[in-house]
VEXRORO-177784 format. One record per residue (C-alpha): residue in three letters; x, y, z. Coordinates in steps of 0.1 Angstrom, whole numbers, plus 5000, padded with zeros to 4 digits. Last residue first. Layout:
N
ALAXYZ
...
// end
This chain:
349
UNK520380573585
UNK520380423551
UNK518780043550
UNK516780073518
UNK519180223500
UNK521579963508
UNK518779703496
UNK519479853461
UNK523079873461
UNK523379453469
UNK520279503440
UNK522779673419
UNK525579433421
UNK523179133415
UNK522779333381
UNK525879423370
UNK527379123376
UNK524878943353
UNK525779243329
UNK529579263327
UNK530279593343
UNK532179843321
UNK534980113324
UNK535680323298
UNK539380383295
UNK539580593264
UNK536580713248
UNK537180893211
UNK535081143196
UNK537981423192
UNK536481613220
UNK536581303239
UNK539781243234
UNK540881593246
UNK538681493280
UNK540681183289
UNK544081353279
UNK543081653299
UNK542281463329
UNK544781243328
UNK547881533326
UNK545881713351
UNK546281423375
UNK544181103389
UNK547380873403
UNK546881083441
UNK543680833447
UNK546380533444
UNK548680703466
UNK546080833493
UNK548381063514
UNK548381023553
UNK551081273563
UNK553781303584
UNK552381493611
UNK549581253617
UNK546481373634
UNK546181603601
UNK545381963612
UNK542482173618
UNK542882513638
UNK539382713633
UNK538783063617
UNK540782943586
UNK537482743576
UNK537982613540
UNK541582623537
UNK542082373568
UNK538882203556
UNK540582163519
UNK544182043540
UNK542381753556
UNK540881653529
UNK544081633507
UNK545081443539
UNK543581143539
UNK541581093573
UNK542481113610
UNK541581473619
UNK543381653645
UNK540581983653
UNK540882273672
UNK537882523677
UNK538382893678
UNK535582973658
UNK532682813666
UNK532182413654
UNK529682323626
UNK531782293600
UNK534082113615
UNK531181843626
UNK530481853591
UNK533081773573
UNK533881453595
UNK530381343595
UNK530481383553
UNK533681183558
UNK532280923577
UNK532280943613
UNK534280903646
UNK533681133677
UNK536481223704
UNK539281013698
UNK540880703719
UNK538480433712
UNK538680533677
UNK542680493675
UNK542480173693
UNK539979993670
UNK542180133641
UNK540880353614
UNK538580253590
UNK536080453615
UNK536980783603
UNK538780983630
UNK538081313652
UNK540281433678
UNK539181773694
UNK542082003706
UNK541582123742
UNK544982183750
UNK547782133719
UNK550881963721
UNK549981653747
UNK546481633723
UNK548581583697
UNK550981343710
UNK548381093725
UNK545981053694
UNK549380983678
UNK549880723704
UNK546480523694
UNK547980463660
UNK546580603627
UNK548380423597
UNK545380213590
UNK543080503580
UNK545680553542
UNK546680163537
UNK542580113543
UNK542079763554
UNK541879383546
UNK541279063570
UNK537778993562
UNK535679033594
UNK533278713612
UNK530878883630
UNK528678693659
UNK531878443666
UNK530978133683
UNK530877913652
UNK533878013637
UNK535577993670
UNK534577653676
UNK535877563637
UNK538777693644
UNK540577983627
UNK543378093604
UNK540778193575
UNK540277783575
UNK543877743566
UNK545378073560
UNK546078323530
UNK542278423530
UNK542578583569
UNK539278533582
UNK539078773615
UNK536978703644
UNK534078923662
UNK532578743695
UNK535578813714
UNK535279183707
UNK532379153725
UNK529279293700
UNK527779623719
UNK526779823689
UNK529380043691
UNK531379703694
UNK530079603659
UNK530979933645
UNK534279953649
UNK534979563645
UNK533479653608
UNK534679943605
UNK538379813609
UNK538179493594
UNK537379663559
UNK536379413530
UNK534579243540
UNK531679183567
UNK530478813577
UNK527378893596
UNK525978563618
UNK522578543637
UNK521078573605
UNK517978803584
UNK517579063615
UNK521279053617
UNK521479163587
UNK519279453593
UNK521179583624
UNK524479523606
UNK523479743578
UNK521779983600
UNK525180033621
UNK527780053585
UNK524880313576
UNK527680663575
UNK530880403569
UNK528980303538
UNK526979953536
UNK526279733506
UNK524079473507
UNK523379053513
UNK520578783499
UNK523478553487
UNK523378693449
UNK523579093463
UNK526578943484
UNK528978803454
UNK527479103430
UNK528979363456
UNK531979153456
UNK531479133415
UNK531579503415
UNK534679553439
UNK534379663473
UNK534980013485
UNK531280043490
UNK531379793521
UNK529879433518
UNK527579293537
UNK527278883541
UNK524378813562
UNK525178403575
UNK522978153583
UNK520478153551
UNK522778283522
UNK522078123494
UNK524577863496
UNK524077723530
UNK524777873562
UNK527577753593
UNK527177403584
UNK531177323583
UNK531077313546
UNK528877613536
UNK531077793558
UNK533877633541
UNK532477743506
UNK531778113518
UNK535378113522
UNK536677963490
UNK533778233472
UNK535878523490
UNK539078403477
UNK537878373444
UNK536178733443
UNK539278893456
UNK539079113488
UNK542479273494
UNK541779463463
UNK539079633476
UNK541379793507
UNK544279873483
UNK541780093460
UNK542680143423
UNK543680483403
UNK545880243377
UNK543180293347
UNK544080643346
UNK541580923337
UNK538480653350
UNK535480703321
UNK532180613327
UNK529680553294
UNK526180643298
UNK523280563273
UNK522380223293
UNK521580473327
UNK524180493353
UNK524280263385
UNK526079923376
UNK528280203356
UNK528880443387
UNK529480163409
UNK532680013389
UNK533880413388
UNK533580413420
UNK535780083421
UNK538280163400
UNK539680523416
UNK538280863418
UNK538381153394
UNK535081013372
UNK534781083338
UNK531181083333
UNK530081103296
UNK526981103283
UNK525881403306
UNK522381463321
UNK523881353359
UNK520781103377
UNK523180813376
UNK526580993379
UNK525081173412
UNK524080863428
UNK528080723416
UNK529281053431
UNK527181023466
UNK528280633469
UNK531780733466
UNK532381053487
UNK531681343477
UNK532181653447
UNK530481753414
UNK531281923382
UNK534581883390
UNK537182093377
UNK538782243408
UNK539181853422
UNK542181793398
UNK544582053406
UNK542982033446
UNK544681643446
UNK541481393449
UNK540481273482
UNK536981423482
UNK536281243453
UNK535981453417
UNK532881373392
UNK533381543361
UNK530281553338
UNK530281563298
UNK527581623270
UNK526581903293
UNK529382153271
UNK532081903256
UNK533782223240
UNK533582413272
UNK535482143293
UNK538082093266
UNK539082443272
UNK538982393304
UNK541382113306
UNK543682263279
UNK543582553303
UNK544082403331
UNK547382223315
// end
């Protein structure tokens, strides 16, 4: 299989780019061209040479890549079934019923002024679209604090989808009560909350979350640091609100990288994040004790569905002129999605 992949690689020359997340297996991640996180692949697709990026990620990057890449580019996801849990707990309808009862109960009005509605990368493009139209962005886990610092320049109310977790992470970094930050659940009445609470709260969250960060609990923080003296817990901030008071530092996954890079030899680190990461750092810096802060694993399933077998069969087709599983924006989308993108950029710490 590597060599049908490489072999296919060499025949496509700079006609084709591979773009691997940081969560992909290490049989898929070896081929890419480039590797990140989301928003640095799809700002890597858009400047890339290549006609073709297939993308080793899942449905949404590959969603950004096209509202970002030039009208030449096609972007190409190996298996159409790489999706994201945490986006598709945030479905456009739902999220337009919601803005419609704040609308309703006088909390903004249709274009936004009242409420800032931010939206995190792993969103899907019309959600991006949704906040770009309503005077919104996009945040990653690295500017999730200048996002809510600007919208709150713009309202005195942030709703934030789709990830709970960073956004009740960040809020109280930033000194917001936890009693001032709610959570709309789309499955209840009214999100499952009163009007007085709706109009108290500061942040109002979208009940969804990473399936991977969410299974970090406060008492594995516990047992590790029970097991091994002076290890260092760090955690991405989609993890609980429990599990980040408890650890050491939080931070994206460059942050996370980095402050393991940066560490002297000898250093311990339990990491809360996917685990194929986890295991690269391990390999990457065998001076230092890293390890996942959950000894049974934290696998991304839907990240995991990227193999070999796609990979060649995406990059075969291509040899032989045909483009299987392009993924395309639908142009109005397309372009509220990249101005929500746009005013990200704007915002970056």
């Amino acid at each position: 299989m590597d060599a049908r992949i490489r072999s296919a690689r060499e025949r496509l020359g700079e006609e084709c780019v591979v773009l691997g997340h940081h969560y992909q297996r290490d049989e898929v991640i070896q081929f890419a061209d480039h590797t990140g996180d989301s928003w640095r692949l799809s700002d890597v697709a858009s400047k890339a040479r290549g006609r073709y990026i297939v993308f080793c990620g899942v449905h949404f990057m590959a969603e950004s890549a096209d509202v970002l890449a030039r009208p030449e580019q096609q972007i190409i996801l190996p298996d159409l079934n790489a999706g994201c849990s945490m986006a598709d707990m945030a479905e456009i309808g739902q999220v337009e019923a919601a803005w419609a009862q704040f609308v309703r109960l006088g909390l903004c009005d249709e274009s936004g002024q009242g409420i800032t509605p931010l939206t995190y990368m792993n969103s899907a493009a019309d959600i991006k679209a949704f906040v770009g139209e309503r005077g919104g962005a996009v945040c990653t886990s690295s500017n999730a604090s200048a996002a809510l610092k600007w919208g709150f320049e713009r309202n005195e109310k942030i709703f934030f989808l789709p990830d709970q977790h960073l956004g009740r992470n960040t809020g109280y970094a930033m000194g917001i009560p936890l009693d001032e930050m709610v959570v709309w659940d789309p499955y209840q009445l009214q999100g499952g909350l009163t009007t007085e609470q709706l109009r108290r709260a500061r942040v109002i969250l979208w009940k969804g979350h990473c399936s991977v960060h969410q299974r970090f609990l406060p008492e594995h923080v516990e047992q590790m640091r029970a097991r091994h003296a002076g290890i260092k817990v760090i955690v991405h901030p989609e993890c609980r609100w429990e599990v980040c008071q408890k650890a050491d530092d939080t931070g994206s996954t460059d942050k996370l990288r980095r402050l393991v890079a940066e560490a002297p030899a000898g250093a311990k680190f339990a990491i809360g994040t996917e685990i194929h990461l986890v295991n690269r750092l391990a390999k990457e810096h065998p001076d230092k004790m890293v390890v996942t802060l959950d000894d049974a694993g934290c696998l991304c399933t839907t990240m995991y569905r990227i193999s070999p077998q796609h990979l060649a069969w995406a990059l075969e087709n291509l040899v032989e002129g045909t483009v299987v599983n392009r993924i395309t924006v639908k142009p109005e989308v397309k372009r509220w999605a990249r101005v929500a993108l746009g005013r990200m950029l704007e915002i970056r710490d």
